[in-house]
DSSP file (Angstrom, degrees, kcal/mol; ACC not computed):
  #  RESIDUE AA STRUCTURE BP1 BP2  ACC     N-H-->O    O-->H-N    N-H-->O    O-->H-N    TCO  KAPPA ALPHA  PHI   PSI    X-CA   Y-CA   Z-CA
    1    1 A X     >        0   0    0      0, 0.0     4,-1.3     0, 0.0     5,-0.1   0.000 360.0 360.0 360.0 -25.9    8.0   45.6 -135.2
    2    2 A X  H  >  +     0   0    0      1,-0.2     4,-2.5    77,-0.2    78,-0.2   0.900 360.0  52.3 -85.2 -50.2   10.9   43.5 -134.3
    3    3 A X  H  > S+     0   0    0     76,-0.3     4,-1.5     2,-0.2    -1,-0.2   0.787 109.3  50.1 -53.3 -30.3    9.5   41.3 -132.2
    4    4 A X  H  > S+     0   0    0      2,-0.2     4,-2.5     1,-0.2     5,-0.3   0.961 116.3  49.7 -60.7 -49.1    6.4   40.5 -135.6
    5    5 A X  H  X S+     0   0    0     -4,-1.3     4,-0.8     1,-0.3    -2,-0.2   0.747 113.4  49.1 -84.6 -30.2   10.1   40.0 -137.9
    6    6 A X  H  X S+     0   0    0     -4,-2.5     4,-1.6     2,-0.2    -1,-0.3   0.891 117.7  32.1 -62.8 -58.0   11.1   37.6 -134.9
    7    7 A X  H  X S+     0   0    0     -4,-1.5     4,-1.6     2,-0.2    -2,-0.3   0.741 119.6  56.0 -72.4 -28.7    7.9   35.3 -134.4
    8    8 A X  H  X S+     0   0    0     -4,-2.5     4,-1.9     2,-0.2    -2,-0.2   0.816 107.6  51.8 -94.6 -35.3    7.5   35.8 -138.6
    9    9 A X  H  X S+     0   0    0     -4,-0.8     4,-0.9    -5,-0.3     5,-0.4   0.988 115.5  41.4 -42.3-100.9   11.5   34.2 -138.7
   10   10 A X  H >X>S+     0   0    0     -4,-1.6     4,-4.1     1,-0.2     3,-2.6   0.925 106.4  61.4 -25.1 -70.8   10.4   31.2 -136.5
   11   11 A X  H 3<5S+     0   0    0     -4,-1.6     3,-0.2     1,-0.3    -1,-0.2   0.931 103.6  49.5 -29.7 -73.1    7.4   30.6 -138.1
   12   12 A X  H 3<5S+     0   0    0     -4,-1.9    -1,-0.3     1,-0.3    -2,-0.2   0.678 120.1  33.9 -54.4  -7.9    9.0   30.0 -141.2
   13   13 A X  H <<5S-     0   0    0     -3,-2.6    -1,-0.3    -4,-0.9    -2,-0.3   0.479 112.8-111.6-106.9 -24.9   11.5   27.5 -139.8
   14   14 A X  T  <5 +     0   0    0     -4,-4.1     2,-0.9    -5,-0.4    -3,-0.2   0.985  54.6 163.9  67.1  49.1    9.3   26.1 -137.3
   15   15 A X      < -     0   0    0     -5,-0.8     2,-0.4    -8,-0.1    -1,-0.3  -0.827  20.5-164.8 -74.6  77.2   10.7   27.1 -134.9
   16   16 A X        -     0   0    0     -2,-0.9     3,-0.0    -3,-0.2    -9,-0.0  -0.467   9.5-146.6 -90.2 116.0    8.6   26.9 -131.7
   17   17 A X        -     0   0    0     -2,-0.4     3,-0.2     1,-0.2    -1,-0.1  -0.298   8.2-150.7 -80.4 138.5    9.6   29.0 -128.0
   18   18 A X  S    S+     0   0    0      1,-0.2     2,-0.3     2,-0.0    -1,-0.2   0.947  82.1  45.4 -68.7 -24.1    8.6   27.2 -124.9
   19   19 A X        -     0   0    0     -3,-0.0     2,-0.4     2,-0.0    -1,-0.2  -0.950  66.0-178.3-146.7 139.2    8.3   30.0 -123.5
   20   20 A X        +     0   0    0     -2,-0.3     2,-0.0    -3,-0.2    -2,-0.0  -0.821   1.0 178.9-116.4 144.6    6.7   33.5 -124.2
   21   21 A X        -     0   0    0     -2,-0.4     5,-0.2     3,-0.0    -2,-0.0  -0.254  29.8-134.5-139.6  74.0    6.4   36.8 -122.4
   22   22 A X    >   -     0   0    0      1,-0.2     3,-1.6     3,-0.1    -2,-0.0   0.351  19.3-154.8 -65.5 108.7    4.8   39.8 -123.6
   23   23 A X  G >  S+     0   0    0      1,-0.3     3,-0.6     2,-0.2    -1,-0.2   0.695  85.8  68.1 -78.3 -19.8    7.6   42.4 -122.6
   24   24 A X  G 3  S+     0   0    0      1,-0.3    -1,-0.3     3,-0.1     3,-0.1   0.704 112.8  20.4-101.3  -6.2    4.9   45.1 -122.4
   25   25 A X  G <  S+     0   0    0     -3,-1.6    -1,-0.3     1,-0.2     2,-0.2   0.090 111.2  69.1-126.1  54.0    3.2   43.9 -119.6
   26   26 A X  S <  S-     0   0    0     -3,-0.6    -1,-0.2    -5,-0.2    -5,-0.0  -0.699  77.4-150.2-144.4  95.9    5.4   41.8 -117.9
   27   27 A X        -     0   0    0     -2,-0.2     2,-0.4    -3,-0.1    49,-0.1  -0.071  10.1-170.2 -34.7 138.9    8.5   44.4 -116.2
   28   28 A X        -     0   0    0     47,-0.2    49,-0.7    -5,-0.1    -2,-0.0  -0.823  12.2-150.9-156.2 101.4   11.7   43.0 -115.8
   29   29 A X     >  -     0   0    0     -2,-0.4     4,-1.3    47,-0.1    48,-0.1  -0.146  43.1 -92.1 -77.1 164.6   14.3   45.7 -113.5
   30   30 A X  H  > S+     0   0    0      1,-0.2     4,-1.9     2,-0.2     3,-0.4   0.872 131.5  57.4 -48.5 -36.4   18.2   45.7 -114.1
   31   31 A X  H  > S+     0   0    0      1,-0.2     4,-2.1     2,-0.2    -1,-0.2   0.966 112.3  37.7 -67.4 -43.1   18.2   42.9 -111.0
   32   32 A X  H  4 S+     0   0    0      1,-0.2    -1,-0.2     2,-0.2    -2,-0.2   0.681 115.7  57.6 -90.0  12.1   15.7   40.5 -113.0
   33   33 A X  H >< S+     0   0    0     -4,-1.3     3,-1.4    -3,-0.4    -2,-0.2   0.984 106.6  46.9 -60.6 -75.8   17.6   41.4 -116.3
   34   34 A X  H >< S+     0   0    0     -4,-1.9     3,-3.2     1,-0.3    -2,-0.2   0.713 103.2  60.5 -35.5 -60.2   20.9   40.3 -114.9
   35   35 A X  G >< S+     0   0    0     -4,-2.1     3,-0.9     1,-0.3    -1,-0.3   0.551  91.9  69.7 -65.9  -7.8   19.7   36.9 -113.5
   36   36 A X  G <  S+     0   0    0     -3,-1.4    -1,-0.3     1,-0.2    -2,-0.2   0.732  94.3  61.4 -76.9 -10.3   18.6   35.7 -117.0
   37   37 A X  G X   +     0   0    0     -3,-3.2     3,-1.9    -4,-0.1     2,-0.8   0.393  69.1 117.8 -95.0  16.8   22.0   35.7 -117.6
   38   38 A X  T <  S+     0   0    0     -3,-0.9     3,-0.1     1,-0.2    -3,-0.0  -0.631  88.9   7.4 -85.4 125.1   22.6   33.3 -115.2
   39   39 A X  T 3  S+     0   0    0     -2,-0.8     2,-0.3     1,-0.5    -1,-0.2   0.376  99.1 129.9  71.0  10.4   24.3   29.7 -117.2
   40   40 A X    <   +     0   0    0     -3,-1.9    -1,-0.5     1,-0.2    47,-0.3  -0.724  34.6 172.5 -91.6 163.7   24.3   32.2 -120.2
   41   41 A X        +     0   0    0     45,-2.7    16,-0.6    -2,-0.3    17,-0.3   0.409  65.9  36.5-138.2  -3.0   28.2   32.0 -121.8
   42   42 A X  E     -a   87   0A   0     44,-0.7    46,-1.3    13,-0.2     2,-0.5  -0.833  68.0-161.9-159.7 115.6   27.6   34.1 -124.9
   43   43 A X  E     -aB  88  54A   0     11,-4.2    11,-3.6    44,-0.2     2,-0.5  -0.735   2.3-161.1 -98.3 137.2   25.5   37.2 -125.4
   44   44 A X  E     -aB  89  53A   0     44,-2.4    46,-3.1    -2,-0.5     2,-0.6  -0.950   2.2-164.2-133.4 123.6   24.4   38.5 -128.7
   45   45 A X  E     -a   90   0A   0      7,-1.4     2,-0.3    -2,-0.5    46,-0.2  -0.873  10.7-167.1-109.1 115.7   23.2   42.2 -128.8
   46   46 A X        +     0   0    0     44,-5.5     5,-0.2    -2,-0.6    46,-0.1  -0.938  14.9 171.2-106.3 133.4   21.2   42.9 -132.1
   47   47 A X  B >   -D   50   0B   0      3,-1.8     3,-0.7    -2,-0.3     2,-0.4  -0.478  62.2 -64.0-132.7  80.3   20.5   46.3 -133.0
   48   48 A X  T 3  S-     0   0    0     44,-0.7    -1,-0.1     1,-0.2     0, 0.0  -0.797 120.9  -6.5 105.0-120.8   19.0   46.5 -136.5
   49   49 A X  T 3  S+     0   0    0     -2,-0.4    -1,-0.2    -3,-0.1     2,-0.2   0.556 130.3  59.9-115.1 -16.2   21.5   45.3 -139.4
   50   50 A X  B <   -D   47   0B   0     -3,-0.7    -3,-1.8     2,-0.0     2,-0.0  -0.665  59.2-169.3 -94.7 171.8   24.8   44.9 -136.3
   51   51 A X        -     0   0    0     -5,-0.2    -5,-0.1    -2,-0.2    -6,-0.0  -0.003  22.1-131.3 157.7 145.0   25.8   43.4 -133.4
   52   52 A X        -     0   0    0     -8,-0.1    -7,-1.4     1,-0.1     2,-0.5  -0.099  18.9-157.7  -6.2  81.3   27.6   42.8 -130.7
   53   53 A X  E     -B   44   0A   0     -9,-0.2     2,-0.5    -2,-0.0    -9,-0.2  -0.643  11.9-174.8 -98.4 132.2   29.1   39.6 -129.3
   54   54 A X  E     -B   43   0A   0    -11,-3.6   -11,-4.2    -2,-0.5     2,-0.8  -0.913  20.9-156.6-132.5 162.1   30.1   38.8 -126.1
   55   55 A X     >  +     0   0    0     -2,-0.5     4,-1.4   -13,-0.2   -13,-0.2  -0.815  14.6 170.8 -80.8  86.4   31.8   36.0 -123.8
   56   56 A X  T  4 S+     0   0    0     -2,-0.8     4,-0.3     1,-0.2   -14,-0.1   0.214  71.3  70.9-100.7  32.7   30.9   36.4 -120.8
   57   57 A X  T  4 S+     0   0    0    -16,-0.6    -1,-0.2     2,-0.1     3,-0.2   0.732 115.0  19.2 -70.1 -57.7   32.6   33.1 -120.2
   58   58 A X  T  4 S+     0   0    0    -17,-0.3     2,-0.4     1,-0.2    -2,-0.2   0.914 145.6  11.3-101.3 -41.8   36.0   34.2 -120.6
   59   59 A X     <  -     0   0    0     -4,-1.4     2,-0.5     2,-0.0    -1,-0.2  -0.728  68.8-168.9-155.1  79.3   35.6   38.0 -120.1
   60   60 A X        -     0   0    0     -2,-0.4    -4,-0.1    -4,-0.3     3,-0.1  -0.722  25.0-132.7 -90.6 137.8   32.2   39.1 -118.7
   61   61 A X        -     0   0    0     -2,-0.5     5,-0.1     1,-0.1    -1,-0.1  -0.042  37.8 -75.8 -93.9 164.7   32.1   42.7 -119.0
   62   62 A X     >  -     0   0    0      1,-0.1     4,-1.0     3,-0.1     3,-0.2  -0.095  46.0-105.2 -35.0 163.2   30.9   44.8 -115.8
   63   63 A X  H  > S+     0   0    0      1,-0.2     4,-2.2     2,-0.2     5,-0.3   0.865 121.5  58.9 -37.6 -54.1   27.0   44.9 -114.9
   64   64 A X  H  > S+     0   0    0      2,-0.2     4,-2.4     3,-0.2    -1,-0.2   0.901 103.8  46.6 -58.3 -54.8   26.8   48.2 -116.1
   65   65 A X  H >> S+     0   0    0     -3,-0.2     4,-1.1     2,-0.2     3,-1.0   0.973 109.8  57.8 -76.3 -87.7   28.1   47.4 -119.8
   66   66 A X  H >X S+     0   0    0     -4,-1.0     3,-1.9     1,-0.3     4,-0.9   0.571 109.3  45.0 -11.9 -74.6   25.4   44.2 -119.9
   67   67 A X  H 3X S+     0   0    0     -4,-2.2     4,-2.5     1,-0.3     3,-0.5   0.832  96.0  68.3 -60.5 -47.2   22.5   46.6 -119.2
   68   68 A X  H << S+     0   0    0     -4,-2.4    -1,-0.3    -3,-1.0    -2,-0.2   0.746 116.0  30.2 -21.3 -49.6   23.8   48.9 -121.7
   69   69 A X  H << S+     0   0    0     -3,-1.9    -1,-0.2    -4,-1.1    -2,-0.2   0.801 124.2  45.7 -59.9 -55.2   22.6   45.7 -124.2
   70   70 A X  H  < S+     0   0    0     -4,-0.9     8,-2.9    -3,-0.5    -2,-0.2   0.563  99.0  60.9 -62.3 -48.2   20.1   44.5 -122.5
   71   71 A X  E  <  -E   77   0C   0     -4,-2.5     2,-0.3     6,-0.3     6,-0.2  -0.511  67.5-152.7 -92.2 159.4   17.8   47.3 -121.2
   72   72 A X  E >>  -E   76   0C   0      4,-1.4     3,-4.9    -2,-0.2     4,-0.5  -0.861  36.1 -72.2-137.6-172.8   16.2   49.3 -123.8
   73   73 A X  T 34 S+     0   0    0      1,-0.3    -2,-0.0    -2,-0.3     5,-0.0   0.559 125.0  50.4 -36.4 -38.3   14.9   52.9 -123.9
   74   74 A X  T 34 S-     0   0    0      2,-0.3    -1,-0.3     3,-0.0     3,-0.1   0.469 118.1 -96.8 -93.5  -8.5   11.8   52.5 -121.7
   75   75 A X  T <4 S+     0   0    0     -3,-4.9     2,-0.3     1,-0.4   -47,-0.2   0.465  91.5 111.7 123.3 -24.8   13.5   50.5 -118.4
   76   76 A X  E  < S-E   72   0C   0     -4,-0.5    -4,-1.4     1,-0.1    -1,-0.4  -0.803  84.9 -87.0-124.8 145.5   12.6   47.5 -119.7
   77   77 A X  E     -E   71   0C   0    -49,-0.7    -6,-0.3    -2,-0.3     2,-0.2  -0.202  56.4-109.7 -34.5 131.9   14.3   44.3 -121.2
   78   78 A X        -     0   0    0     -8,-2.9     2,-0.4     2,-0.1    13,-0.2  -0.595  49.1 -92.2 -78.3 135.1   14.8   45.0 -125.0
   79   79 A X  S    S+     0   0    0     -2,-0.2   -76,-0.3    11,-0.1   -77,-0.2  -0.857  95.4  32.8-126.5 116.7   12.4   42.8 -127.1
   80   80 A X        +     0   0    0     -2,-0.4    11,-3.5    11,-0.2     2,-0.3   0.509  67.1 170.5-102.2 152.6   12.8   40.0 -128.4
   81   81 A X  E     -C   90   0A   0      9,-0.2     2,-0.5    -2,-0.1     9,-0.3  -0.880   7.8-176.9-125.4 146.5   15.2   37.9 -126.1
   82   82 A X  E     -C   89   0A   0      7,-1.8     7,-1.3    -2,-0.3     2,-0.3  -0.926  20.6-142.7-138.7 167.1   15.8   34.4 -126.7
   83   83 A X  E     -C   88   0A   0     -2,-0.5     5,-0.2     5,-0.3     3,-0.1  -0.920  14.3-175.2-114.5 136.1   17.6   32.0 -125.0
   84   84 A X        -     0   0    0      3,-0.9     2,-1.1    -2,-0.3     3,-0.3  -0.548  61.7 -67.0-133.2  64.4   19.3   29.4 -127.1
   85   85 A X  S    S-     0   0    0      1,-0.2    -1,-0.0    -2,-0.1     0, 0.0  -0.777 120.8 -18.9  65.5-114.0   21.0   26.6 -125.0
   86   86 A X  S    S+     0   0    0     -2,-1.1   -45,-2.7    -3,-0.1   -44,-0.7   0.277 120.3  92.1-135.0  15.8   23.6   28.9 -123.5
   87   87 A X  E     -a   42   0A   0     -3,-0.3     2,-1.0   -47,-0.3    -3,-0.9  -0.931  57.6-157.3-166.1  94.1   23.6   31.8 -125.8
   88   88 A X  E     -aC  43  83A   0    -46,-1.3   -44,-2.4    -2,-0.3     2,-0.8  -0.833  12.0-173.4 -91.3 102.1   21.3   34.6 -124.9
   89   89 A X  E     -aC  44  82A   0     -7,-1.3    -7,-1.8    -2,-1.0     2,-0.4  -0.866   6.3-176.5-118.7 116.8   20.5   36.8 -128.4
   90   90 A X  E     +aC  45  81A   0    -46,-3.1   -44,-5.5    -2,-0.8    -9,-0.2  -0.981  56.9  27.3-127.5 143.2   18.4   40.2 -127.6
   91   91 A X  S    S-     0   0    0    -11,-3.5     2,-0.5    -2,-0.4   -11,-0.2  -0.212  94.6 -93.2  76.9 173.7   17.2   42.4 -130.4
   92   92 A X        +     0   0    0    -13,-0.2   -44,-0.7    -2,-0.1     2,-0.1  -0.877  44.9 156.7-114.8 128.9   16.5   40.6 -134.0
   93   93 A X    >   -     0   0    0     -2,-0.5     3,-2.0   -46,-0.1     4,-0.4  -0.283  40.3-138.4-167.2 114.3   18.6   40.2 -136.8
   94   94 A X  T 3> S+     0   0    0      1,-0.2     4,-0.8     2,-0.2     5,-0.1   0.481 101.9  57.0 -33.4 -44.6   17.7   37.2 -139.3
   95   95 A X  H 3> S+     0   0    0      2,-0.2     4,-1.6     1,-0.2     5,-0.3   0.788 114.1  39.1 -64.5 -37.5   22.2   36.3 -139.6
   96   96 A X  H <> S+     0   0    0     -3,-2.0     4,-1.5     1,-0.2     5,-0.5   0.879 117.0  47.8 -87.8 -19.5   22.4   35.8 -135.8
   97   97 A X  H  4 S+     0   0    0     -4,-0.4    -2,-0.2     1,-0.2     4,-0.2   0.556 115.8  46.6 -98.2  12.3   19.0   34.0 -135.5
   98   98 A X  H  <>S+     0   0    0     -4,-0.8     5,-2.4    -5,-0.1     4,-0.4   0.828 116.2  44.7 -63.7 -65.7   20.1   31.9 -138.4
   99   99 A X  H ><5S+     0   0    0     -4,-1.6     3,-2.9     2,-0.2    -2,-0.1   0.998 121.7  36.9 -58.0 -92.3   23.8   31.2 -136.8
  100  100 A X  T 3<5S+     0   0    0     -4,-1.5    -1,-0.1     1,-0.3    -3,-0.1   0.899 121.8  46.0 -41.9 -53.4   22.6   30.5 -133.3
  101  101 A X  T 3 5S-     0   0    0     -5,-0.5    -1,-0.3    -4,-0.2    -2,-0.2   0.817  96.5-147.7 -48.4 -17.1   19.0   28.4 -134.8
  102  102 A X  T < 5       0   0    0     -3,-2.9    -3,-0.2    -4,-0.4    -2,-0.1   0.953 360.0 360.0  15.4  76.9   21.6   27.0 -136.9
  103  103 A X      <       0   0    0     -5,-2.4    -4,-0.2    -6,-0.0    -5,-0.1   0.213 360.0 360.0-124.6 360.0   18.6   26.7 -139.8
C-alpha cells in the first residue's frame, strides 16, 4: 500500500525515478542496506503520519540504529526508498516527500 501512495504521489507531480526495484523480489541484507548509504548525509525514516531525521553527516548513529530504520519486518529493506541527491527517505509520508521533492 505505501509503496501504490508513493508512485500515486509522483505521478501527480511528475515526478519520474531513474531507477526502480521491486523490493519483493530483489533481497537486499543489512551489508547491501548499509552501502546505499554510502554519499547519503541525511536520512529520513517514515513510518506512517511521523518521522525520524537523521544527520549522518555530523552524528551518524551506530550501524545497529540505521537498520533499526532501514530494515523492515521481513529482513528486507523497508519499501519505498528513494534517494534524493544526498538525502535518503525510506517509508512514505506525503510532508517529507513534499519537503525533500521540494513540489
Amino acid at each position: 500500500m505505501t509503496c501504490q501512495k508513493a508512485r500515486g504521489f509522483l505521478g501527480q507531480f511528475k515526478v519520474a525515478a531513474t531507477e526502480t526495484v521491486d523490493a519483493r523480489k530483489e533481497r537486499y541484507d543489512a551489508e547491501d542496506v548499509l552501502a546505499l548509504l554510502v554519499g547519503v548525509e541525511q536520512l529520513v525514516a517514515a513510518r506512517g503520519k511521523t518521522f525520524e531525521v537523521l544527520d549522518l553527516k555530523k552524528d551518524r548513529p551506530a550501524d545497529d540504529v540505521l537498520l533499526a530504520h532501514l530494515m523492515g519486518p521481513t529482513g528486507n529493506l523497508r519499501a519505498p526508498t528513494a534517494r534524493v541527491g544526498t538525502t535518503l527517505v525510506v517509508g512514505f509520508n506525503e510532508d517529507v516527500y513534499k519537503q525533500v521533492l521540494g513540489v
